[in-house]
VOGU-3710 file (C-alpha; in Angstrom, 3 decimals, decimal comma):
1> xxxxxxxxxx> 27,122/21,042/9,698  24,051/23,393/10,156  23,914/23,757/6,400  23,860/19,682/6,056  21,436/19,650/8,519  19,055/22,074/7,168  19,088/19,956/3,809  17,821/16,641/5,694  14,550/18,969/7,132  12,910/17,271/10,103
11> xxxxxxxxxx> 14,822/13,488/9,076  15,858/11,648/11,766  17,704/8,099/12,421  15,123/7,316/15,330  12,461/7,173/12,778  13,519/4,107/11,818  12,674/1,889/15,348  9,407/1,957/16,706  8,952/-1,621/18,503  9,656/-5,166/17,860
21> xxxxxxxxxx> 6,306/-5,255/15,905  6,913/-2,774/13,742  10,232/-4,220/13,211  8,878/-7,259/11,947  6,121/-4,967/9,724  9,119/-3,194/8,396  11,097/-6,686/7,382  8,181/-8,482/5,723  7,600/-5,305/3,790  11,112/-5,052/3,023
31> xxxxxxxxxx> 11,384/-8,734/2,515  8,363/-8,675/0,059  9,572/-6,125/-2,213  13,514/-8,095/-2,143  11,655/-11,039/-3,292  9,811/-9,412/-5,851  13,572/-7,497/-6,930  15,208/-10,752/-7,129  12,725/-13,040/-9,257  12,490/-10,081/-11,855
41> xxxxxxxxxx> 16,386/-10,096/-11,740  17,013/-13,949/-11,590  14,380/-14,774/-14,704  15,454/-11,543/-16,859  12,342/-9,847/-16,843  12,956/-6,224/-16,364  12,951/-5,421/-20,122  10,082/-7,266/-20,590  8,141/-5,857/-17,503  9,239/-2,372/-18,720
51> xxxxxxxxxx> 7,996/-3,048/-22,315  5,152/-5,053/-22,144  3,879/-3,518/-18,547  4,700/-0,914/-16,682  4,678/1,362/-20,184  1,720/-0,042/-21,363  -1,173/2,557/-22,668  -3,871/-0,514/-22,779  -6,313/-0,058/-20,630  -6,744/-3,795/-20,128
61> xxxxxxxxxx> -3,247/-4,365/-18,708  -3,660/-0,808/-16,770  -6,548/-2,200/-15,181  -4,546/-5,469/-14,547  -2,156/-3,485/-13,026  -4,626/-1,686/-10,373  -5,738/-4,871/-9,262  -2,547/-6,486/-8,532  -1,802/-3,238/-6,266  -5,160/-3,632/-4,844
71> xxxxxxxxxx> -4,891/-7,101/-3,802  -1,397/-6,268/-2,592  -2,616/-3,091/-0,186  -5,593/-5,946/0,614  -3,190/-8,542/2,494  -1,630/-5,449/4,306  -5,229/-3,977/5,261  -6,471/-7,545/6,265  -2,976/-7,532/8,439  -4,248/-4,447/10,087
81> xxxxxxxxxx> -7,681/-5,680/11,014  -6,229/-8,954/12,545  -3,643/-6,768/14,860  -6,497/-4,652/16,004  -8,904/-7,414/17,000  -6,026/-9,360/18,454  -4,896/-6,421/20,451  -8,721/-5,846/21,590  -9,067/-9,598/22,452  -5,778/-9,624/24,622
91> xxxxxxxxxx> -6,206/-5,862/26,341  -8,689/-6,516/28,863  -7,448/-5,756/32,811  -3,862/-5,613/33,819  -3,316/-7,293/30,677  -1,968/-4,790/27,977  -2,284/-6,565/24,732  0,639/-6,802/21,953  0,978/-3,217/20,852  1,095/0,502/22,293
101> xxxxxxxxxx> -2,065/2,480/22,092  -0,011/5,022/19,952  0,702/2,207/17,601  -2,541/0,974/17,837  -4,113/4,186/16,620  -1,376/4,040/13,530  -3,024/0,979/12,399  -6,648/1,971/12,923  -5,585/4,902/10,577  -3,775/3,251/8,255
111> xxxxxxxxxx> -6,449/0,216/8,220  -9,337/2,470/7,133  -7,178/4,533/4,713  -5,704/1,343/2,941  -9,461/-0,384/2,412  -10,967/3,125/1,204  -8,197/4,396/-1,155  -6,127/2,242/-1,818  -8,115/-1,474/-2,168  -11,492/-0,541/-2,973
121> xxxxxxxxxx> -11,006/2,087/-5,306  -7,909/-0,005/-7,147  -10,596/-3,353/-7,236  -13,093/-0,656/-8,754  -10,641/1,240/-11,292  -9,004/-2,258/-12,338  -12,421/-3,524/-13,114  -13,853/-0,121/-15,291  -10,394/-0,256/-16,711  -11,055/-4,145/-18,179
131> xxxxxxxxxx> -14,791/-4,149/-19,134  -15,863/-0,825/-20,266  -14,521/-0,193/-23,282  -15,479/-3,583/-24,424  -19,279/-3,069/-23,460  -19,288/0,002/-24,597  -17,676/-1,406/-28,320  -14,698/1,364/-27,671  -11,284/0,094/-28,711  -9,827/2,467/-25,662
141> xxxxxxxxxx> -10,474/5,062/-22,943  -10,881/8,601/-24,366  -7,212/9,658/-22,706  -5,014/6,533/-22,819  -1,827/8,205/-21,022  -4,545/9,951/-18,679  -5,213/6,283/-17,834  -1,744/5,454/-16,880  -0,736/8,495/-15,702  -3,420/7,984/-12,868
151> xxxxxxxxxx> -2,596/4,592/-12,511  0,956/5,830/-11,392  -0,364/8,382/-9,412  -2,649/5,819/-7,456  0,872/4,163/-6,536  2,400/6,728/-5,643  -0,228/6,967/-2,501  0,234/3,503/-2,046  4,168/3,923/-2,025  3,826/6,884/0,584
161> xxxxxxxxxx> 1,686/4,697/2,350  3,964/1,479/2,567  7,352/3,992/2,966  5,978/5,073/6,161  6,264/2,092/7,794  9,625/1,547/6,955  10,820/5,032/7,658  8,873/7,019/9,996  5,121/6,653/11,513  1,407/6,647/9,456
171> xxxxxxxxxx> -1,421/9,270/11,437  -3,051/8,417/14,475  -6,305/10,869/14,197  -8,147/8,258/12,165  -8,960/7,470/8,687  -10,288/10,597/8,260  -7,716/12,636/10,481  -10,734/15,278/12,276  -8,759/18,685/13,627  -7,556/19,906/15,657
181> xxxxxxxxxx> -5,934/16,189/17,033  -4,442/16,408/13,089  -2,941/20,028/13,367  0,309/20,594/14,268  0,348/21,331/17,940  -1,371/17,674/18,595  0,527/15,722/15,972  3,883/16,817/15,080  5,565/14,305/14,046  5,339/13,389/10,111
191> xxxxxxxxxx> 2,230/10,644/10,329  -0,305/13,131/9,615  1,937/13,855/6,606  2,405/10,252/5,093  -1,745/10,384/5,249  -2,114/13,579/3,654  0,267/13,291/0,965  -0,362/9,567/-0,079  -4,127/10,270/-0,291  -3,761/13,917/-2,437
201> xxxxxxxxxx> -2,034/12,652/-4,864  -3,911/8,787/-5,177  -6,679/11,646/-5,085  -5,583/13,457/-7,979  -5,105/10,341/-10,007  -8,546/9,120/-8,814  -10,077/12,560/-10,353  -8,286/11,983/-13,829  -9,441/8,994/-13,658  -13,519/9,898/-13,540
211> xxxxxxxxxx> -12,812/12,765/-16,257  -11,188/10,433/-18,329  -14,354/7,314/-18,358  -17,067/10,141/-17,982  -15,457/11,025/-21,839  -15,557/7,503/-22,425  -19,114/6,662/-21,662  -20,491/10,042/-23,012  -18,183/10,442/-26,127  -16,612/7,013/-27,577
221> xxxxxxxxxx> -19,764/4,324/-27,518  -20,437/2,505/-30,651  -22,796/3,638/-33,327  -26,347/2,826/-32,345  -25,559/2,440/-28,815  -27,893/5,356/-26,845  -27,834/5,951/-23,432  -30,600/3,697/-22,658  -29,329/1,197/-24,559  -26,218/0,740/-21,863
231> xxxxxxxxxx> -25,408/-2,168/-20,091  -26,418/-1,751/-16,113  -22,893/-1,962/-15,334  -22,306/1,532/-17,335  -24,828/3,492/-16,362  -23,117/2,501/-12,902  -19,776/3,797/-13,799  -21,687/6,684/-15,736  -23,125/7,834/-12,382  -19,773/6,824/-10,039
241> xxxxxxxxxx> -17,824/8,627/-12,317  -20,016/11,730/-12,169  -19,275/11,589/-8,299  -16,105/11,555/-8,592  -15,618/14,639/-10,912  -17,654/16,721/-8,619  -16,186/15,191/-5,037  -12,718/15,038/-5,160  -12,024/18,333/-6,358  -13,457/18,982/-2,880
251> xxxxxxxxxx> -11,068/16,497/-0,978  -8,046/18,525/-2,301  -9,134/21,406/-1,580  -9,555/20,131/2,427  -6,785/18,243/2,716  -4,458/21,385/0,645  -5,868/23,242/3,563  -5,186/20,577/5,944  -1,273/21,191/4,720  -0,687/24,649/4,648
261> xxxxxxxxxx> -1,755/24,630/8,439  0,944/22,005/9,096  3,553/23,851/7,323  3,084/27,023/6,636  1,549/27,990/10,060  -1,901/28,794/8,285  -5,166/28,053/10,878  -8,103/27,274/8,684  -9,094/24,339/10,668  -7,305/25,185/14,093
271> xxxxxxxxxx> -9,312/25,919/16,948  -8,132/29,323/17,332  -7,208/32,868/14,794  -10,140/32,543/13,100  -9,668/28,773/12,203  -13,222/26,373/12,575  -12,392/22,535/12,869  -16,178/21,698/11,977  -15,955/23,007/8,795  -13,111/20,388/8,278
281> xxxxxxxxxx> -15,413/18,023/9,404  -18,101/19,192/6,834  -15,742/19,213/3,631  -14,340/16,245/4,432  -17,827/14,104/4,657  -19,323/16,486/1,968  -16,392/14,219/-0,028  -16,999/11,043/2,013  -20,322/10,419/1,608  -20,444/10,498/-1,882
291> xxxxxxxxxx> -17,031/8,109/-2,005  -19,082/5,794/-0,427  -21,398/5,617/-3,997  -18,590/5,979/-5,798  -17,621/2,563/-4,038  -20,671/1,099/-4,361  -22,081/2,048/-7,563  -20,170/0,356/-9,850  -21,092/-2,692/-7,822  -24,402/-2,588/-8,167
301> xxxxxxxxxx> -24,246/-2,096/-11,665  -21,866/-5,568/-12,095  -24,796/-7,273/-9,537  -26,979/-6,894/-12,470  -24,730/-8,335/-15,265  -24,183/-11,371/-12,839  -27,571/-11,878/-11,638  -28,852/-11,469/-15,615  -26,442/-14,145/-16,898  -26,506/-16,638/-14,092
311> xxxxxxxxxx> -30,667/-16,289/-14,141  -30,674/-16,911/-17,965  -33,231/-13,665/-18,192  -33,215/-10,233/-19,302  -32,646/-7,805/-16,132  -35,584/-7,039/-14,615  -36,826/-3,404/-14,428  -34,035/-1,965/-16,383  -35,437/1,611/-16,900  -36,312/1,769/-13,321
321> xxxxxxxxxx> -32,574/0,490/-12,470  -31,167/3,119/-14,258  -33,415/5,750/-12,424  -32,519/4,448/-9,112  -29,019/4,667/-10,029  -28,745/8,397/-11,464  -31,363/9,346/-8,104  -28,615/7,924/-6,180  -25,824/9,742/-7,711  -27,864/13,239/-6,967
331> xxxxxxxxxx> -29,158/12,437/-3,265  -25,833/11,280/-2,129  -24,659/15,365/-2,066  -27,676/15,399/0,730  -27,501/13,310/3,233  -23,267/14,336/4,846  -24,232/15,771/7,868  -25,680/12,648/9,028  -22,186/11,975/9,853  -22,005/13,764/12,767
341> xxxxxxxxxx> -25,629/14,843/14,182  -23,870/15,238/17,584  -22,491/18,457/16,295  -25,014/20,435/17,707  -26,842/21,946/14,627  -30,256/21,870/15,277  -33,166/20,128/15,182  -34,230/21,203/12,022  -30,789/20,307/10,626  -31,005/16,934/11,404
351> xxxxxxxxxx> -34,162/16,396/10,441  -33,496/17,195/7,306  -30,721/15,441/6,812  -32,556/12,161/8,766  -35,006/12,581/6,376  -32,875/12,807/2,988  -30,978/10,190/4,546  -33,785/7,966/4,684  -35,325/8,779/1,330  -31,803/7,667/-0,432
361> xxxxxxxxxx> -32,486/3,888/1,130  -35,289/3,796/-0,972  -33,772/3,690/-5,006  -31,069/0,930/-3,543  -34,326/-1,251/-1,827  -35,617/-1,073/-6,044  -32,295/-2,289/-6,979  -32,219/-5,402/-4,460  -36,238/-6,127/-5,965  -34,686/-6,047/-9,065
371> xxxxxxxxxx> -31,745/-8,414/-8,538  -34,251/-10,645/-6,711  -37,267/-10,285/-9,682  -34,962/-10,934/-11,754  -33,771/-14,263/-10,376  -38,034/-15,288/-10,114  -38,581/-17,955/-12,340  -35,756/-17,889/-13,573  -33,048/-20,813/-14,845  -30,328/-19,681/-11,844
381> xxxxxxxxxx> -27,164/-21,500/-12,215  -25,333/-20,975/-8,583  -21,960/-20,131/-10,038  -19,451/-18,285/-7,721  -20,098/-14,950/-9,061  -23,746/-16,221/-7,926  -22,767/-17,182/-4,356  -21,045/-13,620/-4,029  -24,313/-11,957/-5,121  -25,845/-14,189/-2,314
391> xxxxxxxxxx> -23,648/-13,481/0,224  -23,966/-9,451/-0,347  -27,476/-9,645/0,340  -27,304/-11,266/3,249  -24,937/-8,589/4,822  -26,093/-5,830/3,160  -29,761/-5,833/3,749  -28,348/-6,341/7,460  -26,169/-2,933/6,886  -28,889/-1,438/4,967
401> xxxxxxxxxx> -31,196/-1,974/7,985  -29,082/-0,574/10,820  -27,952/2,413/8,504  -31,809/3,441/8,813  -31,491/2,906/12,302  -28,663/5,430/12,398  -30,758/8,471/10,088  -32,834/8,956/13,114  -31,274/11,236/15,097  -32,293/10,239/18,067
411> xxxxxxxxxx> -30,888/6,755/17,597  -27,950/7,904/16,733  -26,602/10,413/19,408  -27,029/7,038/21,569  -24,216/4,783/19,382  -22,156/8,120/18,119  -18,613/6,543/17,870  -19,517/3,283/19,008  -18,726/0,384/17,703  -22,359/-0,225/16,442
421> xxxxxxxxxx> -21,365/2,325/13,553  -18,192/0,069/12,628  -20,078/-2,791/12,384  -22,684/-0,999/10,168  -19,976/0,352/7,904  -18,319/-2,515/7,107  -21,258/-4,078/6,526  -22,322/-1,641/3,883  -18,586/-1,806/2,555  -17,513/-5,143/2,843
431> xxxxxxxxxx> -20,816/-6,611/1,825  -21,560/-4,191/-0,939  -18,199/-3,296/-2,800  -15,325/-5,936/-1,328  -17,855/-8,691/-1,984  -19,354/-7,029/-5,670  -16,195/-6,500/-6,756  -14,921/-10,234/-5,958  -18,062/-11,518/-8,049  -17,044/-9,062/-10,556
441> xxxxxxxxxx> -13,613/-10,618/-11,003  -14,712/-14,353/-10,733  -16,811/-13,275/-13,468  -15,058/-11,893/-15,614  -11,593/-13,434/-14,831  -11,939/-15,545/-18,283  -12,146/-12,531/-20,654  -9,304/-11,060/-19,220  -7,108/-14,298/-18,911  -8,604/-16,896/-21,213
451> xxxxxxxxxx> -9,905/-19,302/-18,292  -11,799/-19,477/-15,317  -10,850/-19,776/-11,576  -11,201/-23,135/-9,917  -15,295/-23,187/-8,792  -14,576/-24,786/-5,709  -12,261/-23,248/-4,129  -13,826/-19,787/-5,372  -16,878/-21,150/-3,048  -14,963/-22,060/-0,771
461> xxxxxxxxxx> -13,823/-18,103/-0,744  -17,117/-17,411/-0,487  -17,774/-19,367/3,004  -15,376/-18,478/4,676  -15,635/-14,941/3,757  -19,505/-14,575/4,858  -19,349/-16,592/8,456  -16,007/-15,051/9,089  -17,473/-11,888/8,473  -20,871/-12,003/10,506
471> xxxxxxxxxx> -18,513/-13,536/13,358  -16,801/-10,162/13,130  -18,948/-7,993/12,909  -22,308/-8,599/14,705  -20,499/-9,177/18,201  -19,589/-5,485/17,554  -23,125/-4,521/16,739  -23,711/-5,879/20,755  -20,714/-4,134/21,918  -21,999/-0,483/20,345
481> xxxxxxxxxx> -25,310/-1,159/22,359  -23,100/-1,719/25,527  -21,122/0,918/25,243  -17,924/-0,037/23,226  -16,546/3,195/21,427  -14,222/2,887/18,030  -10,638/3,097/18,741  -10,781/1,274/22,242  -7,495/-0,483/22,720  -7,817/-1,147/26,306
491> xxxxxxxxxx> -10,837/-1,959/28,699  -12,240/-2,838/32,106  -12,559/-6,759/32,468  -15,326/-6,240/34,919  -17,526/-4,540/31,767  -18,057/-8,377/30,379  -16,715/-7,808/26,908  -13,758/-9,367/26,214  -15,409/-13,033/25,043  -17,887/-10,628/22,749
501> xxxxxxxxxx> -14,058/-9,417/21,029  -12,545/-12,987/21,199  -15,619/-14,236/19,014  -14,765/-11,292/16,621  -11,504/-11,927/16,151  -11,543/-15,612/15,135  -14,299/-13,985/12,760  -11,239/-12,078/11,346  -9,293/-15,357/11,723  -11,796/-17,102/9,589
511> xxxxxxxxxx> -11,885/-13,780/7,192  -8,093/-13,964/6,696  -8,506/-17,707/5,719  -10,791/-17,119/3,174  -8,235/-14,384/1,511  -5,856/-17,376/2,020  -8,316/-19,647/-0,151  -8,689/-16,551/-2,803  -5,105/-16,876/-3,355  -4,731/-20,821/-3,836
521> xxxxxxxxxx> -7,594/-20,169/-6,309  -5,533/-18,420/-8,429  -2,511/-20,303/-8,330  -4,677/-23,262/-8,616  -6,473/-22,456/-11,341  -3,302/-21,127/-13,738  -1,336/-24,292/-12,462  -4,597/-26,253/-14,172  -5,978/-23,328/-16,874  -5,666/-25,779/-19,632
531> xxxxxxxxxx> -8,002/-28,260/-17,854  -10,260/-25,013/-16,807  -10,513/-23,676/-20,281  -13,323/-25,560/-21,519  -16,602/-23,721/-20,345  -19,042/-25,380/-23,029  -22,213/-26,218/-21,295  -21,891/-24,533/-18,111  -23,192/-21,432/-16,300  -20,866/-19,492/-18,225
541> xxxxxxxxxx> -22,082/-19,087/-21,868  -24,765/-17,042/-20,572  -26,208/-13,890/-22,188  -23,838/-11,255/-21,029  -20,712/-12,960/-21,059  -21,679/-13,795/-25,184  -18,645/-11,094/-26,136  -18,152/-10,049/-29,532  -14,351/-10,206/-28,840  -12,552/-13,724/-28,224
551> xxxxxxxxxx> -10,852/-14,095/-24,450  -9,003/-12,360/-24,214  -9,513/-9,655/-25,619  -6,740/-7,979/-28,229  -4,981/-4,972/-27,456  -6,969/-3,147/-29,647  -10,800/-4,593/-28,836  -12,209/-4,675/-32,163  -11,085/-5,586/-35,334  -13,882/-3,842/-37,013
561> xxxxxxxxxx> -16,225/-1,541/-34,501  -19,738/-2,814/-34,009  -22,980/-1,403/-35,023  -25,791/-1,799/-31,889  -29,375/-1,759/-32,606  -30,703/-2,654/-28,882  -29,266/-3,572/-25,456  -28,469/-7,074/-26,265  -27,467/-6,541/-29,509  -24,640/-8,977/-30,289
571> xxxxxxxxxx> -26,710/-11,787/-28,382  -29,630/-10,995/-30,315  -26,749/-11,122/-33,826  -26,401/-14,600/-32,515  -29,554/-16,143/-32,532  -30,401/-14,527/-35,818  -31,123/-11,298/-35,793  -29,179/-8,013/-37,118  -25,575/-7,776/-37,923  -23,359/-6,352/-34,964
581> xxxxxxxxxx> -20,490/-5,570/-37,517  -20,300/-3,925/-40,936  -18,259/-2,651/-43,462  -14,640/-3,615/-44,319  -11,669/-3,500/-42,140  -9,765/-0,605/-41,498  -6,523/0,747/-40,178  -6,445/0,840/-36,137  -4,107/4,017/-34,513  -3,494/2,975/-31,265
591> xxxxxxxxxx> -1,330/4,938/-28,922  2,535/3,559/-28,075  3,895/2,725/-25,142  5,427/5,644/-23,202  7,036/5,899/-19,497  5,676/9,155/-18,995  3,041/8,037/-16,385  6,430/6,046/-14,613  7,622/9,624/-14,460  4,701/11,375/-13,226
601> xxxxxxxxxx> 4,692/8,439/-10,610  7,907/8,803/-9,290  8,602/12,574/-8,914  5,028/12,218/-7,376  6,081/10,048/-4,588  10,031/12,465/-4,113  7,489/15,754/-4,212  5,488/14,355/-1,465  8,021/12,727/0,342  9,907/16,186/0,484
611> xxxxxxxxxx> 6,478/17,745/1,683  6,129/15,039/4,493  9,970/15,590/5,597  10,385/19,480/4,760  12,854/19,190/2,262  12,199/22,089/0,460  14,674/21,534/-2,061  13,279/17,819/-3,189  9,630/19,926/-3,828  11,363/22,242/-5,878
621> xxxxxxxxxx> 13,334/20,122/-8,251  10,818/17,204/-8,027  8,187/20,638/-8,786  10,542/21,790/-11,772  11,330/17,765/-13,067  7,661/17,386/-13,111  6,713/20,548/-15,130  9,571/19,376/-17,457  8,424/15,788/-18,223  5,211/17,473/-18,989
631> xxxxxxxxxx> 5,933/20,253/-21,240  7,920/17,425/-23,056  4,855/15,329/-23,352  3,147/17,116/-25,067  5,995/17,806/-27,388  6,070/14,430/-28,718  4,788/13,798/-31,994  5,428/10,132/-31,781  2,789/9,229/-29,657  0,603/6,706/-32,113
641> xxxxxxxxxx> 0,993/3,791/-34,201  -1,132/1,912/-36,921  -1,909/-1,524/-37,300  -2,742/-1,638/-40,944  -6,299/-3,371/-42,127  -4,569/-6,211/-43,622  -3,086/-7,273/-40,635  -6,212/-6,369/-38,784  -8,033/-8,935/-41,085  -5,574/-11,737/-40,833
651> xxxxxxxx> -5,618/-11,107/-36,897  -9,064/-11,199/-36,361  -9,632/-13,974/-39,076  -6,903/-16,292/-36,921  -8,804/-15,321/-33,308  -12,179/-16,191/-34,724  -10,707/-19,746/-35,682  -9,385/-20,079/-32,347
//
């Protein structure tokens, strides 16, 4: 019995009850992925899912891919948010709300680490994945089973993340898990563990990932296409890539630490035998602040493809764009410690960091004069990629102006941990990437389906998403300046703010509408897409959605590669002037479908699952199974296949008919 026991680690049959809530978490989870079983099973599709899907090396169904995952981990993060502000509208007085504090801390965690990792960065990699190859005039990303490799490994973190709330518990030391409340002696149990593990190894995907479209941009653009001659939206990648490459190698190297102190008994970050939480607390923002450019970044770049086309002009300012851009992507590596001035550094710390802090407000103000330049005088079509762009000024310049509120110091050791610093995250997030990557797939939604999303609805979306979310957030700006710290499940009626939280909730009431609206949309619009396919004469034959590829797009991009002579060179081929393509056709080696990213996926998820549950024996074969599938890779000699130039010819003879 001992040696049965020993196998099954730390497991334990009380893992699996935690509450009537969770209960009904763990069945609508469960319930969900039945559902999902079943259809697959009752209409015949695994074959097809398997071949056409899930094996795929195109990056255009890869990036498909991320965002269905994304806007899966979405309704589960947006679930999160409306259990905390419920449970802060309800716990006022003898009153103790819905949930446990312990449970209420779960959710906090997993809230933040769902929106960061696992919705954000899927929206942003989904998106690259789609449009930059084709802007670029690539026919793929330089490492196509890189690609899906880290697709798989992104899903493994968000499997890890999901499994925990059907077996077990998620971390309840915050999205960002600060020693020594995440060491072992304050959090035993295996929560800590689900964080750790989902987010290394979503992490290490997320790293192949910016190696694999920094190659891309720098090595596989088409003839004639220099740096400077770049869409905005590249250069954005260009520099959010760069981030990533240098930033992530630093979040495994924290959160490795962070593991061999839970299970080996190691004390870098423990407050005692040598160990120094704060320098947890540095590495880890040293990561974070930079993830929030690599966030936002790429959205700014797609801001000015949707503010060119829907303005009918040329983007204002480009050079000095692209400047602003690349002098973001170097100060964000200076302004961390502005994360936690309370730490007692020193003056001259701070003000350093106030100041650098400060200066790095100054190439994003250029960018918003550029959007806004851009639109002067100009022929502005309010489509619903247009009412996005709207909406993100609105919030952001709000965000933008209370995060240079918070660089000064002094201002900040007053709302430290309040709830004035939630607000002005989310509106920096929310308003800057959620809302600049929705724009970014209303926009481009027709190249990668064939047809557009239903415009009213889609502004509709928009509505509810930009009152719901100033409902939400700005009482919390007034509860920071009274006092109201982050992670506050429970308060004293006499303090006067429980109708403050009431008005925030139905702000997350109104939010979790408009996420209702976003999905009709899409039903919607493929119940109607042969109505919707028709886009003569409308906002959308504008400048930069003038493709030279039909929508959508072929597997392989481009029947012949183009030639590009400026930055608007196949709109400029349309109106007359040079010749985007030359030269006859040619054969096209594209690489075959292959399950070894499903591989690398799963033994990902049984490594870290043994890791989380100390069963040592599921690391090592998962550890052996994974260097085997591997080695074997790279092996295989049948990894390509050619699409001769006569079929190329007829293909792309029939599409330009079409």
């Amino acid at each position: 019995m001992e040696f049965f026991a020993n196998l099954l680690g730390r497991m334990d049959l009380s893992y699996f009850w935690h509450g009537w809530v969770q209960f009904g978490a763990q069945l609508t989870l469960i319930g969900a992925v039945v559902l999902v079983i079943g259809l697959l099973t009752y209409f015949k599709k695994w074959k097809w899912l398997w071949r056409e899907w899930l094996t795929t090396q195109d990056a255009k169904r890869i990036g498909v891919m991320y965002i269905i995952v994304a806007v899966g981990m979405l309704l589960r993060g947006a679930s999160d948010a409306l259990m905390l502000r419920l449970q802060q509208a309800l716990a006022s007085g003898n009153s103790e709300g819905f949930i446990s504090s312990d449970h209420f801390q779960q959710i906090f965690t997993a809230h933040g680490t769902i929106m960061i990792f696992f919705v954000a960065m899927g929206l942003m990699f989904g998106l690259i994945n789609l449009v930059l190859p084709l802007m670029i005039g690539s026919r793929d990303v330089a490492f196509p089973t890189l690609n899906s490799t880290s697709f798989y490994l992104f899903l493994a973190g968000v499997v890890l993340t999901n499994l925990s709330l059907i077996y077990g518990e998620f971390g309840s030391a915050g999205w960002l898990a600060y020693p020594p409340l995440s060491e072992l002696a304050y959090s035993p149990g295996p929560g800590i563990d689900y964080w750790l593990w989902s987010i290394q190894i979503a992490g290490v995907g997320s790293l192949l990932s910016g190696i694999n479209f920094l190659v891309t941009i720098l090595k596989h653009r088409a003839k004639g296409m220099t740096l400077m001659k770049m869409p905005v939206f590249v250069w954005s990648v260009l520099g959010a890539m760069i981030l990533v490459v240098f930033a992530f190698p630093i979040l495994t190297g924290t959160l490795f630490m962070l593991s061999l102190d839970r299970s080996m008994g190691m004390h870098f970050f423990t407050s005692d035998f040598g160990g120094n939480p704060m320098m947890y607390i540095n590495l880890i923002w040293a990561w974070g602040h930079p993830e929030v450019y690599i966030l936002i970044l790429p959205a700014f770049g797609l801001f000015g493809e949707v503010v060119a086309t829907f303005s009918r002009k040329r983007l204002f300012g480009y050079k000095s764009m692209v400047w602003a851009l690349m002098a973001i992507t170097v100060l964000s590596y200076t302004v961390w410690l502005h994360h936690f001035f309370t730490m007692g550094a020193g003056g001259n710390v701070n003000a350093f960091f106030g100041i650098m802090t400060m200066i790095i407000a100054v190439p994003t103000g250029v960018k918003v004069f550029n959007w806004l330049f851009t639109m002067y005088r100009g022929k502005i079509s309010f489509a619903s990629p247009m009412w996005w762009f709207m909406a993100f000024v609105a919030t952001f310049a709000l965000g933008g102006a209370t995060g240079v509120l918070l660089s000064i110091p002094a201002i900040d050791f007053q709302v430290h941990n309040s709830l004035f610093l939630v607000a002005h995250f989310h509106n920096v997030i929310v308003g800057g990437v959620v809302f600049g990557y929705f724009a970014g797939l209303t926009y481009w939604f027709p190249k990668i389906f064939g047809f557009r999303l239903h415009e009213r609805l889609g502004k509709a979306a928009v509505t509810l998403w930009t009152s719901g979310f100033l409902l939400a957030f700005i009482p919390l700006y007034i509860l920071g300046l009274l006092g109201a710290t982050r992670r506050l499940d429970h308060y004293d009626p006499s303090l006067g703010w429980q109708p403050l939280f009431i008005v925030s909730g139905i702000g997350a009431l109104l939010i979790g509408l408009g996420i209702v609206v976003q999905l009709a949309q899409v039903v919607y619009s493929i119940w109607k897409r042969r109505q919707l396919r028709d886009t003569t004469g409308d906002p959308w034959d504008g400048r930069t959605l003038e493709w030279s590829v039909p929508s959508p797009a072929p597997h392989y991009n481009f029947a012949r590669l183009p030639i590009v002579s400026t930055r608007d060179a196949w709109y400029e081929a349309k109106h007359g002037g040079n010749q985007v393509f030359s030269g006859e056709y040619k054969d096209i080696e594209l690489p075959r479908n292959t399950g070894f990213g499903v591989y690398v996926g799963i033994l990902s998820v049984l490594f870290g699952f043994g890791f989380i549950w100390h069963l040592w024996w599921l690391v090592l074969l998962s550890s052996v199974a994974l260097i085997y599938v591997i080695i074997r890779r790279t092996y295989d000699e049948n990894i390509t296949y050619v699409i001769p130039a006569a079929d190329v010819e007829r293909l792309d003879t029939r599409k330009a008919a079409i």
